[in-house]
Every structure is written in C-alpha cells, then in structure tokens.
C-alpha positions as CSV (number, residue, x, y, z in Angstrom):
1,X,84.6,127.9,94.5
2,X,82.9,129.3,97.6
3,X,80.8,125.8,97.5
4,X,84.0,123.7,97.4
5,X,85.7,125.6,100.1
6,X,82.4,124.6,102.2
7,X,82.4,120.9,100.9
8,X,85.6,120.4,102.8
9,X,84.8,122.7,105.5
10,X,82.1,120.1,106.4
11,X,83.8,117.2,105.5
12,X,86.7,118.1,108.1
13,X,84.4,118.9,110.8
14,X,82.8,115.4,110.1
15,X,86.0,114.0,110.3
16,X,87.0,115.7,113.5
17,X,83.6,114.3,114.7
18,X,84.3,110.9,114.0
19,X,88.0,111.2,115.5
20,X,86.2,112.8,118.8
21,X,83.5,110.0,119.5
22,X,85.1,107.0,118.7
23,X,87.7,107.9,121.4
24,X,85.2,108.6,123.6
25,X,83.4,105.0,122.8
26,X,86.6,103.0,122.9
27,X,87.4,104.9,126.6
28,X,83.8,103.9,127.5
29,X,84.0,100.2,126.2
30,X,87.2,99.6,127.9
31,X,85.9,101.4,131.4
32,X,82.9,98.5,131.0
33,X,85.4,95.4,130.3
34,X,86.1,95.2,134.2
35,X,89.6,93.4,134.8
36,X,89.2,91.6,138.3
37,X,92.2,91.5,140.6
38,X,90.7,88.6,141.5
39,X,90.9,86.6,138.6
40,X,94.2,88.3,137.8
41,X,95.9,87.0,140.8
42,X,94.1,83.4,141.2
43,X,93.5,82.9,137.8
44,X,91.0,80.0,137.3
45,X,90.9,79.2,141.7
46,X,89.1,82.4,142.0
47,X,85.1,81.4,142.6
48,X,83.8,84.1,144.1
49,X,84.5,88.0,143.3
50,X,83.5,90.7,145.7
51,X,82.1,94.2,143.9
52,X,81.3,97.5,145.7
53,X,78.2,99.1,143.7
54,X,78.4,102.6,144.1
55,X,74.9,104.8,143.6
56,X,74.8,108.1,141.5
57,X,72.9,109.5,144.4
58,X,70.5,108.3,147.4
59,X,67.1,109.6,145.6
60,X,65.7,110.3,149.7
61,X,64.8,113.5,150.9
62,X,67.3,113.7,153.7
63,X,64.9,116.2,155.6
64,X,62.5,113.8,155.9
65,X,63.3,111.4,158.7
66,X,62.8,111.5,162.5
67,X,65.1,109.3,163.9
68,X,68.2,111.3,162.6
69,X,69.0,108.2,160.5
70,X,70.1,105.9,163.2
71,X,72.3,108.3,164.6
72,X,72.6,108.4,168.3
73,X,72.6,111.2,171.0
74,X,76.4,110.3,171.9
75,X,77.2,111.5,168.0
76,X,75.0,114.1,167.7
77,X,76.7,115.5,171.2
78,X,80.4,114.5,169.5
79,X,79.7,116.7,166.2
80,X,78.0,119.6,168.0
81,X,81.0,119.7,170.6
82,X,83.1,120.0,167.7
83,X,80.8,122.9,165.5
84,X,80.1,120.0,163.0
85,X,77.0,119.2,160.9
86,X,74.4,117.1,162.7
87,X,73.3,115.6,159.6
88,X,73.7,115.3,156.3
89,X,73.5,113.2,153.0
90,X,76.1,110.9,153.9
91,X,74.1,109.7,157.0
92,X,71.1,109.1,154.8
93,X,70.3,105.6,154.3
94,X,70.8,104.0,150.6
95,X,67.6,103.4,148.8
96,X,66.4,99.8,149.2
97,X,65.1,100.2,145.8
98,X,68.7,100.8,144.1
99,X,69.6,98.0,146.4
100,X,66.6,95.5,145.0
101,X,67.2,96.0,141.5
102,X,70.9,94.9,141.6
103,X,69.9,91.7,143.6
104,X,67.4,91.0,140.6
105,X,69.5,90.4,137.9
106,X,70.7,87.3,139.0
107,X,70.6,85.0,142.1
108,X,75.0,84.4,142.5
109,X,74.7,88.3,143.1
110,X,74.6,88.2,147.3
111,X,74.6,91.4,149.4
112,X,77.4,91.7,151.9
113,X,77.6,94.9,153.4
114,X,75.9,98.5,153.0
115,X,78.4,101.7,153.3
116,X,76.0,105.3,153.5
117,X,79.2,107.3,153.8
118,X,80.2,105.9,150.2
119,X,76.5,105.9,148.6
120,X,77.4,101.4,148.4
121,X,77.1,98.1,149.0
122,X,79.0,95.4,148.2
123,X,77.9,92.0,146.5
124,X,79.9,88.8,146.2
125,X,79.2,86.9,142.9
126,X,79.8,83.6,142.2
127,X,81.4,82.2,139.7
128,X,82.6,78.8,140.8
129,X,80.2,76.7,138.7
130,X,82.4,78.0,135.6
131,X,85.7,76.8,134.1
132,X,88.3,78.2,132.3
133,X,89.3,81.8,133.5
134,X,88.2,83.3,130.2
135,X,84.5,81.8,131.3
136,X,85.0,83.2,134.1
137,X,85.8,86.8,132.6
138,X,83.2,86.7,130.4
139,X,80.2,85.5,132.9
140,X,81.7,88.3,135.0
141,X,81.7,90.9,132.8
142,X,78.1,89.9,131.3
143,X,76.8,90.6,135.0
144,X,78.7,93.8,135.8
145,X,77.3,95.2,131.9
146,X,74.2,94.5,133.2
147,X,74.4,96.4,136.6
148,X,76.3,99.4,135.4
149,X,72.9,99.7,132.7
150,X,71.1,100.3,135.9
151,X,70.2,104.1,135.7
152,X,71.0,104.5,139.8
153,X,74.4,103.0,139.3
154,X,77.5,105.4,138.7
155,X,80.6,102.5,139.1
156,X,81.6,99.3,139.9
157,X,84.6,98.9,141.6
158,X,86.1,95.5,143.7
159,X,86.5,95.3,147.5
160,X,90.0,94.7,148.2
161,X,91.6,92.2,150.3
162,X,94.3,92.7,153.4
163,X,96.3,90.1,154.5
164,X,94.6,88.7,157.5
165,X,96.1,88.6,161.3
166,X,97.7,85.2,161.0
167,X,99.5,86.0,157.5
168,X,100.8,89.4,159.6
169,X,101.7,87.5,162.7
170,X,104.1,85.2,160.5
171,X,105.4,88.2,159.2
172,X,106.5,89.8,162.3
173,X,108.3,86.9,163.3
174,X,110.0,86.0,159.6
175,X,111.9,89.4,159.4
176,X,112.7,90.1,163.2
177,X,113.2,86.5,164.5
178,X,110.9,87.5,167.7
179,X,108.6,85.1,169.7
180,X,105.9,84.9,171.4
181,X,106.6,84.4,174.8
182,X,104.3,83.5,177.8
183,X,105.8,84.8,180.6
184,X,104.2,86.5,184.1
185,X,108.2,87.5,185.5
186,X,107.9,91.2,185.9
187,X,111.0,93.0,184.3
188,X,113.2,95.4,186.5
189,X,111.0,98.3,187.4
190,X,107.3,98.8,187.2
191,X,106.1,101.3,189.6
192,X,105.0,104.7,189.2
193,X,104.4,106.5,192.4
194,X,101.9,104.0,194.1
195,X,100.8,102.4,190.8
196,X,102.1,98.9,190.0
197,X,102.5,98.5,186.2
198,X,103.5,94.6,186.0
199,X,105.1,94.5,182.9
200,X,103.4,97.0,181.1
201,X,105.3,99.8,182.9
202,X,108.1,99.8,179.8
203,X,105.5,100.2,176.5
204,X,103.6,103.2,178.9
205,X,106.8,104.7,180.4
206,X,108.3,105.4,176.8
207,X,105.3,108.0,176.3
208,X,105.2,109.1,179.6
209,X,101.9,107.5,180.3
210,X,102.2,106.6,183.9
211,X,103.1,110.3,184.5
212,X,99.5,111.7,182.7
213,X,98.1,108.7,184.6
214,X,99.4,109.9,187.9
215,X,97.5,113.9,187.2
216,X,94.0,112.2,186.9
217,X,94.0,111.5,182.8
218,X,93.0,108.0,182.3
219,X,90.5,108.5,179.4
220,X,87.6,109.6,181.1
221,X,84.6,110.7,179.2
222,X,86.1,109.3,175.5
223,X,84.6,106.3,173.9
224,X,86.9,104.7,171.5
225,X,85.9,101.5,168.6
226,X,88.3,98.8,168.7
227,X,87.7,97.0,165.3
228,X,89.8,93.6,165.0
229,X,89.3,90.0,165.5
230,X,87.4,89.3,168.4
231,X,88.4,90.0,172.0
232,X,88.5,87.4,175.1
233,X,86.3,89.5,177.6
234,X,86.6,87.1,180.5
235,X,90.7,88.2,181.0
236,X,91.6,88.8,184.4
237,X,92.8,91.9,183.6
238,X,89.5,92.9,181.0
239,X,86.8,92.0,183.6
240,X,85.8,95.9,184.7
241,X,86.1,97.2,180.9
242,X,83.2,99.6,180.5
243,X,81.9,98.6,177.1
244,X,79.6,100.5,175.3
245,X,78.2,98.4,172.7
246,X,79.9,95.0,170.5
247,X,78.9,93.3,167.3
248,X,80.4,90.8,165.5
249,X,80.3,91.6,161.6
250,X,81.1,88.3,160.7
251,X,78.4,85.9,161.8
252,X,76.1,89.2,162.9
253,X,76.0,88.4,166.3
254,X,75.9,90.9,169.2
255,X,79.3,89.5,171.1
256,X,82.6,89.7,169.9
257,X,83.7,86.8,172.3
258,X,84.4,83.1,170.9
259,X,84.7,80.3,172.9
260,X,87.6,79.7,174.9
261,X,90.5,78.9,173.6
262,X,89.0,80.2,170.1
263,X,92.1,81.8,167.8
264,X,89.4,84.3,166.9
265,X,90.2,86.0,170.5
266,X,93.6,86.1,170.3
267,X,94.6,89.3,168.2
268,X,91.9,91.9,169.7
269,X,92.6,90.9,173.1
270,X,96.4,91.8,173.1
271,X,95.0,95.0,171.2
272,X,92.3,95.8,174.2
273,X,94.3,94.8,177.0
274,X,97.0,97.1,175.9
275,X,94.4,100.0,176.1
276,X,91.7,99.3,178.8
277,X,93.3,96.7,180.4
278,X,93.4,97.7,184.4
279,X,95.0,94.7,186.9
280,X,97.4,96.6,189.1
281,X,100.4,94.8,189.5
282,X,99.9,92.9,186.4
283,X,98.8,94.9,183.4
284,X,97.3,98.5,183.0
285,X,96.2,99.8,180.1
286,X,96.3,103.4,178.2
287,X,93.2,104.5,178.9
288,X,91.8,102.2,181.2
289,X,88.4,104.6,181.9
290,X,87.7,104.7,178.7
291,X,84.6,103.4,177.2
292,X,84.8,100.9,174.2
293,X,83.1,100.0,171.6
294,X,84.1,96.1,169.9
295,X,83.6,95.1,166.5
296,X,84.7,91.8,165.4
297,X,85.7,91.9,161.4
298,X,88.8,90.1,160.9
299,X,88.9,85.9,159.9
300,X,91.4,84.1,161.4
301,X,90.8,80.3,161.1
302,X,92.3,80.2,158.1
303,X,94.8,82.1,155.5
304,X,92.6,83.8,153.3
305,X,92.7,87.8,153.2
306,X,90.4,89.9,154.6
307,X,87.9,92.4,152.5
308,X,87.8,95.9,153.9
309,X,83.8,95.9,153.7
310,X,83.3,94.8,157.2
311,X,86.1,97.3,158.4
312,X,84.0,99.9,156.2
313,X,80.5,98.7,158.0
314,X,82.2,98.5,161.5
315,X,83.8,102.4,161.2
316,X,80.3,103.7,160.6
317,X,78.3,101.8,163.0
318,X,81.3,103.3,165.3
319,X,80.5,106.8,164.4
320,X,77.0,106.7,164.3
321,X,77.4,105.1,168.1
322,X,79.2,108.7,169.2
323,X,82.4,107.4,169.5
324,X,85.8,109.6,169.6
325,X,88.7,107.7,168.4
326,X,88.8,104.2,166.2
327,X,91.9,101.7,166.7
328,X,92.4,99.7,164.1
329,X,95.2,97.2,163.5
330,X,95.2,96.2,159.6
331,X,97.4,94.2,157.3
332,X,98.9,95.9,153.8
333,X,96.8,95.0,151.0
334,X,97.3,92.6,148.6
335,X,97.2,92.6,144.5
336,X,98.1,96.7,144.8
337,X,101.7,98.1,143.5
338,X,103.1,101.0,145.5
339,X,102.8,103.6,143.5
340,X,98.8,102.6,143.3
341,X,98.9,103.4,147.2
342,X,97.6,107.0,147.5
343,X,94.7,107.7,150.0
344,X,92.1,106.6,147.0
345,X,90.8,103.0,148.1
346,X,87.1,102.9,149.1
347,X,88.7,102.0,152.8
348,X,90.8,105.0,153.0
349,X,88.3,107.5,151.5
350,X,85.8,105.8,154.8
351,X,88.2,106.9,157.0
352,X,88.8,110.2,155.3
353,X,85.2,111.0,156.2
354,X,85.3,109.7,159.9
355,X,87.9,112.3,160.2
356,X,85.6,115.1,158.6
357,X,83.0,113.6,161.3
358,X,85.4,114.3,163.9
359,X,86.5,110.9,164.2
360,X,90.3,110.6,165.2
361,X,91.4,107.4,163.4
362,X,94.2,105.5,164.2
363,X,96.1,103.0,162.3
364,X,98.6,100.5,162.4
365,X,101.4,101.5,159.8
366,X,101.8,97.9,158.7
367,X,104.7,94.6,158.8
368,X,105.7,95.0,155.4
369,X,109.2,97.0,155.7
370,X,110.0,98.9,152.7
371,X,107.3,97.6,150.9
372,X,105.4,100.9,152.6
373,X,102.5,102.1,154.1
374,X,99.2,100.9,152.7
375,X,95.2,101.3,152.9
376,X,93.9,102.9,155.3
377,X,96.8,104.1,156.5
378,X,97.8,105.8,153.4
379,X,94.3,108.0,154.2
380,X,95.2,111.8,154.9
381,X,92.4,111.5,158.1
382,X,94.2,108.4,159.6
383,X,97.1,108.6,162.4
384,X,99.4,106.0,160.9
385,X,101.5,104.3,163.5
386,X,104.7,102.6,163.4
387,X,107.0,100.2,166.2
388,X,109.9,100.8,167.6
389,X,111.6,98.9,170.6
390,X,111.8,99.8,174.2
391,X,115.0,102.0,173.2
392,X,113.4,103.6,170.8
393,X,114.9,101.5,167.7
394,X,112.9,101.3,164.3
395,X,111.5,98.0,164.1
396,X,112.8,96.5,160.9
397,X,109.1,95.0,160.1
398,X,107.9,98.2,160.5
399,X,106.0,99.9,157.0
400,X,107.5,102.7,155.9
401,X,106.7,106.1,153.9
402,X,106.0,108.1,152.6
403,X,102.6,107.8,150.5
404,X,103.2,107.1,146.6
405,X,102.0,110.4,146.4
406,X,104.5,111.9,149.1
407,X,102.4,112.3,152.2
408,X,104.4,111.6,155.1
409,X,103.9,108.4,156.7
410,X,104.1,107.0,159.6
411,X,103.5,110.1,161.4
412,X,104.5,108.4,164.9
413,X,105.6,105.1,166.6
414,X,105.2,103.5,169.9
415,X,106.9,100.2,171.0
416,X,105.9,97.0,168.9
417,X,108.6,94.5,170.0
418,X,107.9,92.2,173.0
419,X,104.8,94.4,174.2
420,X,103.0,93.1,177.2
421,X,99.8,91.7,176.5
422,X,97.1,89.9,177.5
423,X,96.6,86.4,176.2
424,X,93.1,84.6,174.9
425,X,94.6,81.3,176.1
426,X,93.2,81.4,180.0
427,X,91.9,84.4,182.5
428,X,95.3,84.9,183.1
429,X,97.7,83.8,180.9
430,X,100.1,86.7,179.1
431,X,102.1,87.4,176.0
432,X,105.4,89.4,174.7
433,X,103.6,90.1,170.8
434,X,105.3,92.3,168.4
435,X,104.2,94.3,165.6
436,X,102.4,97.9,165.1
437,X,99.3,96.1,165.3
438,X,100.5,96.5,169.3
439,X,101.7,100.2,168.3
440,X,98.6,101.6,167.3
441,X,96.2,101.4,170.5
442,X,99.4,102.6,172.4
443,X,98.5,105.9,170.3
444,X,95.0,105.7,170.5
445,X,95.1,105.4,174.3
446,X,97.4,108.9,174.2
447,X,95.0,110.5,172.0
448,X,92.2,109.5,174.5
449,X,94.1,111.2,177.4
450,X,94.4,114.3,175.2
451,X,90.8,114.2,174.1
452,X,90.1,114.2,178.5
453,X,91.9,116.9,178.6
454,X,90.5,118.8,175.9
455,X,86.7,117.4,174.8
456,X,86.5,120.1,172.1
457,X,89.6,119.3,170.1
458,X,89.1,117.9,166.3
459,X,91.0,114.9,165.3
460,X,93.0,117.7,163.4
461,X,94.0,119.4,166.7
462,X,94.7,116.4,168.4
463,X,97.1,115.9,165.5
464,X,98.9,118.8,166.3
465,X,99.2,118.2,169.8
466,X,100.7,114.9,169.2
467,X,102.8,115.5,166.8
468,X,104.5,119.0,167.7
469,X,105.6,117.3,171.0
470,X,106.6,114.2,169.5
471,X,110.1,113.4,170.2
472,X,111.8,114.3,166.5
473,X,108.8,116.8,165.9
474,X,111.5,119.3,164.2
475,X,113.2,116.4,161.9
476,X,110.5,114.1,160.7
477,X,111.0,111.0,158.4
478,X,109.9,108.2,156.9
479,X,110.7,105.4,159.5
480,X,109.2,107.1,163.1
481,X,107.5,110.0,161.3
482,X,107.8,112.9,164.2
483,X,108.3,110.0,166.5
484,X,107.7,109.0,169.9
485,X,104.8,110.8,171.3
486,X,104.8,112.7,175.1
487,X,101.4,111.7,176.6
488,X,102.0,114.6,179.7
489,X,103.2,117.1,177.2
490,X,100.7,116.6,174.2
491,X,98.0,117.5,177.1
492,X,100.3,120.3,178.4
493,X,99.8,121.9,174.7
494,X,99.0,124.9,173.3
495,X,97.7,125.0,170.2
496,X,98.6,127.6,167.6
497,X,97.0,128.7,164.1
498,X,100.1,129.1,162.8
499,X,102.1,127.0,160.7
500,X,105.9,125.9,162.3
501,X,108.5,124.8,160.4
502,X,107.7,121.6,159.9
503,X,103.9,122.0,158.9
504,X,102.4,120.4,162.0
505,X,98.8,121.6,162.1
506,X,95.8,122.3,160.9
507,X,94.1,120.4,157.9
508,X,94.9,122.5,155.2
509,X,98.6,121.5,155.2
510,X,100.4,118.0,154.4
511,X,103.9,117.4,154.9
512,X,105.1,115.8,151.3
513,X,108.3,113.7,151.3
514,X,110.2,113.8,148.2
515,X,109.9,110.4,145.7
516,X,113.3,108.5,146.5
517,X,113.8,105.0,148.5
518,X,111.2,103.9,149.2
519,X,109.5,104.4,145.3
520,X,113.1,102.8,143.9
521,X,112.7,99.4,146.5
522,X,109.7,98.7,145.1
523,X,110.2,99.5,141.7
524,X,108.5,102.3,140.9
525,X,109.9,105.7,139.1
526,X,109.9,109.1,140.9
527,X,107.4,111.3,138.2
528,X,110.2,114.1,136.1
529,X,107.3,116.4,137.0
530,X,106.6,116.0,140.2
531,X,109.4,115.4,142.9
532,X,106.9,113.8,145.1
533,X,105.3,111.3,143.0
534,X,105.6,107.8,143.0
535,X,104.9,105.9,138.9
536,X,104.6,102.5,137.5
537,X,107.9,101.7,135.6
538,X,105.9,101.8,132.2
539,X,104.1,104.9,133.0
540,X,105.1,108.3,130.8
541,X,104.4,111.1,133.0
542,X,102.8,114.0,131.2
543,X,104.5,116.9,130.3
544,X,103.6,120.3,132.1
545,X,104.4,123.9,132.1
546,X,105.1,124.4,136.0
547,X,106.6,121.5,137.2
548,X,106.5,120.3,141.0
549,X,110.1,120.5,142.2
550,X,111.2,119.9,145.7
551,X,112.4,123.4,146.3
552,X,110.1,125.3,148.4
553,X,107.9,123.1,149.2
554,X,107.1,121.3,152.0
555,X,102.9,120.8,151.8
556,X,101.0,119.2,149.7
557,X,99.9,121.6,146.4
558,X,97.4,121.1,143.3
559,X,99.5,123.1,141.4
560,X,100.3,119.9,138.9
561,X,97.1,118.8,137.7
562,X,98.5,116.8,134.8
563,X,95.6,116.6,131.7
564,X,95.5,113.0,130.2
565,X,95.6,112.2,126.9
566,X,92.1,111.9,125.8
567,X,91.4,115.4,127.7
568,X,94.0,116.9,125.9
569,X,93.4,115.6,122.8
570,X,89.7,116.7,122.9
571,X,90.7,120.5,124.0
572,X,92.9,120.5,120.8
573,X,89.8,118.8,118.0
574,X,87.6,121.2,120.2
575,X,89.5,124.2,119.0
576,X,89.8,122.8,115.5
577,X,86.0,122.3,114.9
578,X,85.5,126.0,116.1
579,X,88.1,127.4,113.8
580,X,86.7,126.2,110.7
581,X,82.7,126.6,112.1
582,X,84.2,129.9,112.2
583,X,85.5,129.9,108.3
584,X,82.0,128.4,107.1
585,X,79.7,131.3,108.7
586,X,82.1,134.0,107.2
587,X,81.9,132.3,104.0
C-alpha cells in the first residue's frame, strides 16, 4: 500500500513538473517570436526595421580607464557641484566585441547608434529584398533568434518612431487654424526699463522674464543642449550666441547649419532664437548668456517619423559635454496606445538617467490634444511643458495628462501661440509659430536663470522652485499642470524639505492624477484596482488584496504590485510539489 501511495506521489509531482516547464517554454517561445510595430503598421511597405540590442552587461573593468570615458571637466565639475558620482558603469563604453558579433551574423544588420547609459545600440535590418509580409516576419524573426542566442545579449527591443517636425507643424495649424506669419511690426509695448524687446516682450513678460533680466540673471554660467533640427547660425539676431560645441547626428558632421534657405534650419532656429537670441529692439532671448550646445537629430525633407536613437546619442554626448539643462521639442509617438504611455520607452528611461546625472530635462508636452502626453515627456526626470496664449488660455493642440500610469503631466506651460521667432528664411526675416515645441525653451531659458542664481541646485530642486511659484501651484491639473511659471519669484525661492499640500518637491514624491478623461477619449479603461491606472479595453486587471483607491493619496505608491498569471500560477504548483515531497519523505 505504502508503495502505491508513493507511485502517485511521484507521478503527481511529475505531472506538476510538466505543467511548470511547459509554461515556462511557451512564455519563452512567444518572448522570441518578436511582433514588429513596424510590420504591424506598414505591413508589406515596411523594408527596413530598426532594433535596439540591449547587452547583459559591459564585460569592462570600469576602473581601468584614464580618460574618465570621454567625459569632460565641464561634467565632472556639473556632478561634483551637485554631490554626484563622477563615474560609474553607465559612462563605461559598450564592448566592441558584443558590438562585432551582432554585426557578424549577417550583412543587412547596420549599426546606427551606441547608447552607454542603456548598455545598446541600435541596428537597422533590411528587409526590402523580401515579399510578402509573412516573409518578412519570418526573415526577421530568423535574424533576431540568432542575436538573442548571443550569450552578451539580454533583449531585443524596436526603436520607436515620433512624428517628425513637419507632421507636427501641420498639426498645429489643423486643430487651431493659426498661421505662420512673417511680420517685423512690433505689437503695443515692448520695453522694459531701458531694454527693447521687439516683439518678444509678450512670450518673456508672461513669466516675468524681463523683470529677472533687469537684476543681472540672463543665464550666465549654464550651458544648455538644444537638440532639434538644425539651426540657421547666421540670424541677425543668433550672430553673438556663445556656442559650446554642435554636431549633426544625421550626416555626422560637426555643424548643425544647412545651406540657406534649407528646411532643415527652420524648426531649431525659432527654438534657439527664442532662448539665446539677443538683437535689442528686435528679439531677445531667455537666456541670452547662456552657452549652447546644438545637436542636429530631427529629418525634415520629407514625412517619415523620426527614431528616438539619435535623440538618445545626442542627450548623452550633451551630458558627457558638462552641460545643465537639455531642450528638446519632440513629436508624440507613433504605433503606441495610451495606456502603453508610462515613463518605460528606451527614450524616456535616457532621460530618466540625465536627470539622476543632474541633468534638468525639458520637454515639449506635445500637439496631440487629448490624445496625451507621450515619450519622453511621459519620463518622471523630464519637465513636460505645455502652450498657452498670451492670456494665459490652454492651447487646444496642447497634450494633455496625466501619464497612463497617473503621473501628472504637463507640469507647466508657457505661451505657444503666435510666439516671436526668428526665421531660417534670411538674416533677418521673422515668424509668429505656434506650438509647445515654442513652449518648451521658454522653460528651459527660466530654469537657466534659476540655475544662475543657484549653481548647486539639482534638476529636482529646480523643480520645486518652478513649480511651487507657478501660477496654480496650489490647484494643479492636467491642461497647465501648476501653470505659468514666475522667472523673478522661482529665483526669489526658498526651498524646503518638506512636503506642501500639493507634493511639490523632492524626488521621492509624484503627484498621481486619478484615471478619468483623458484614459476614456482614448479608449482605454481606468484599472478596478488602481484608481490611477490607465488599461487596454481587453485587459483583465488582476485581482488584489489592498487595492489602490483615490482616497488618501496624492503620490505615487508601490503598494499594488499586481502578480501575473504565470507568477501566480507558479507560487501555487510550487507549494503543491512541496506538500507532497513532504508526504513521500514521511512515508
């Protein structure tokens, strides 16, 4: 009896076995049958797919270097002014080896860019010669089998696209019926004390620029990377820009100006002009003392997105180039549901660490409306910005928040309608553009005057200083965030350890918005579970003990950490195969 009672002790634990691997293989096999947005989006027109290959580690000894890994004097003095780490792995150069082997397994594998801070680089592989978009899938998947059976390999992942300038331009204009308009007619009144705005004075006045301008804060002593399209240097109003260093990650070139008249100039140079420009009586700039670092990343000949790569490439060769704040005027992405739009892209998690550098990030909140706030704005590091007019009116292009994961979003706005600009057509020609793409270096410029003010501030207390003075600081939402900033009285500051009623400080705390509009417009479900998740329609949330309701909280928790079904299922077979281990050594 004793022997049967054994026999089908072993043959349940063989069973349980069998029911605990071949989950495990079938999760496996489908983690290796990659599904490119690519192909899912462009079906059979899709000819080239772009991968990130992420490295399981660097396999250097990041003590052994003497050149600090390319990092300069100007960071070194940024992280030490801020108690940071010198160095560490994430400066550490990827192995050229891990690099070499991917290249070898086939020649339509093509390197693109290298990321250290994500242990990466991304490859474009072409698959144009192939018909049929199951060929395609299958040639694709055959080459990504054989890269993930590399033994420095840990993921594959794709590079994701943005809609590019021209695609956002059109935007702007569809859903607020603005133009462009070329126009040197000053508007009403553009002094301040003895400085002559032009007609720049309206965008500065509304965050009390002029007034920090006139106590000595232009942006002395801050260095900030501009990363957009390319920027016409030879504007009337651009000629005494102190520039730092440029490089054009497109054609790998060491300017960042096209020829004129080239479309290529047009975007960055309303973006620069709006912070360094300095022509009194015409156009004056944010933080006109500033230096500047250029990096040209952004297509615009023609209609095709953008990849966030050479964004990724530009914010590092930024950092490692000691600068303070990046400005950075991005597109929503394309192929990605709200509710997918969390802070967990490859570009957000770059800018996450920019932040942990002591990078203050700014961002453009996006043209999309309700269709919300996407990578890298969605980053927690990232200032997200969104337009208002000269009254102080939302914009009705403007992205809104929150996060599909709650974080608030934008967290302020500066005018984006009919801002004063300088334009790539001649030295000096001028525009009226709108969209946050104009908002976002209006921010960047006030953080610059901050950082003047207070060298030793990280990006986190800059935040605070922004935001607590911010002009609906005590009544946030999801359309200005904590609103228009105060230039004179972010300086005027004092910080504080504590927390105010509105959470605005510090980096351990995240202001969460409840799910609710913004999830239901684009068709997502608010999670039962969680009152500040966004879902996918189809999506069952998991059930847990201590749900997250909205009561009581107002930062962001990891109390819910809901267990998916495979994890769960394994915890309860676990617990099975121990019971009856536990019958057969007693009998």
């Amino acid at each position: 009896m004793k022997r049967n009672n054994n026999t089908i002790i072993v043959t349940i634990i063989i069973i349980l076995i069998v029911l605990v691997i071949v989950p495990i293989q079938m999760v496996q096999a489908n983690n290796n049958n990659f599904n490119s947005k690519c192909l899912d989006h462009y079906g059979n027109k899709c000819n080239q797919v772009n991968l990130w290959i992420n490295f399981k580690d660097k396999a250097l000894n990041i003590n052994n270097n003497n050149n600090n890994n390319g990092i300069t004097n100007e960071s070194i003095k940024r992280r030490l002014k801020k108690n940071l780490p010198i160095d560490n792995a994430l400066d550490q150069e990827i192995d050229e080896n891990y690099i070499k082997s991917v290249l070898e397994i086939d020649s339509r594998i093509q390197k693109r860019s290298i990321s250290r801070w994500l242990n990466a680089f991304s490859v474009s592989i072409d698959i144009g010669s192939l018909d049929g978009i199951e060929n395609k899938k299958q040639e694709l998947n055959g080459l990504i089998e054989k890269i993930l059976s590399l033994s420095s390999v840990s993921n594959v992942e794709e590079v994701i696209k943005f809609n590019g300038i021209k695609q956002e331009s059109k935007l702007v204009l569809d859903k607020s019926n603005l133009q462009v308009i070329n126009s040197n007619t000053p508007k009403a009144s553009t002094k301040y004390g003895d400085t002559d705005y032009g007609n720049s004075f309206t965008q500065l006045n509304q965050l009390s620029i002029p007034n920090a301008h006139s106590k000595g804060y232009t942006g002395k002593g801050v260095s900030i990377l501009i990363i957009d399209s390319g920027f016409y240097k030879d504007h009337e109003c651009l000629k005494n820009v102190n520039i730092g260093g440029e490089y054009d990650f497109i054609n790998k070139l060491n300017n960042t100006q096209g020829l004129d008249g080239d479309s290529q100039n047009v975007h960055g140079t309303y973006v620069l002009s709006n912070l360094a420009g300095n022509l009194p009586g015409k156009m004056i700039g944010v933080a006109y003392d500033s230096k500047y670092y250029l990096a040209k990343t952004e297509i615009v000949q023609d209609e095709s997105p953008i990849e966030e790569d050479y964004f990724i490439d530009a914010l590092e060769w930024g950092e490692r180039n000691g600068v303070d704040i990046v400005s950075a005027s991005l597109g929503y992405s394309q192929w990605y549901k709200y509710w997918e739009l969390k802070g967990k892209s490859s570009i957000s998690k770059a800018v996450d660490i920019a932040t942990e550098k002591g990078v203050l990030v700014v961002i453009s909140s996006g043209n999309g409306g309700y269709t919300g706030v996407a990578p890298p704005a969605d980053s927690n590091g990232a200032i997200s910005v969104g337009a208002v007019d000269e009254t102080g009116e939302w914009a009705s292009f403007s992205s809104v928040g929150p996060t599909s994961d709650g974080i608030l979003k934008p967290e302020v706005v500066a005018q984006g309608v009919l801002n004063y600009a300088a334009n790539s057509e001649s030295p000096s020609s001028y525009s009226y553009p709108s969209g946050t793409s104009l908002s976002a270096p209006l921010i960047a410029g006030v953080a610059a005057l901050v950082l003047e003010a207070h060298p030793e501030y990280t990006p986190e207390q800059v935040k605070q200083a922004l935001f607590s003075t911010a002009s609906q600081a005590n009544k946030p939402d999801i359309y200005k965030g904590y609103g228009l900033v105060n230039a004179i009285k972010a300086i005027d500051f004092k910080l504080n350890n504590q927390l105010n009623s509105n959470n605005i400080s510090g980096n351990n705390t995240i202001p969460l918005v409840p799910c609710g509009y913004t999830c239901a417009q684009n068709q997502g479900k608010c999670n039962e579970y969680n009152c500040f998740e966004c879902l996918a329609p189809d999506i069952k949330p998991h059930k847990v003990k201590t749900p997250i309701s909205c009561d009581g909280h107002s930062v962001a928790t990891d109390q819910w950490n809901g267990a998916s079904t495979i994890s769960t299922f394994h915890w309860g077979v676990s617990t099975l195969i121990l019971i009856c281990v536990t019958l057969l050594v007693t009998n």
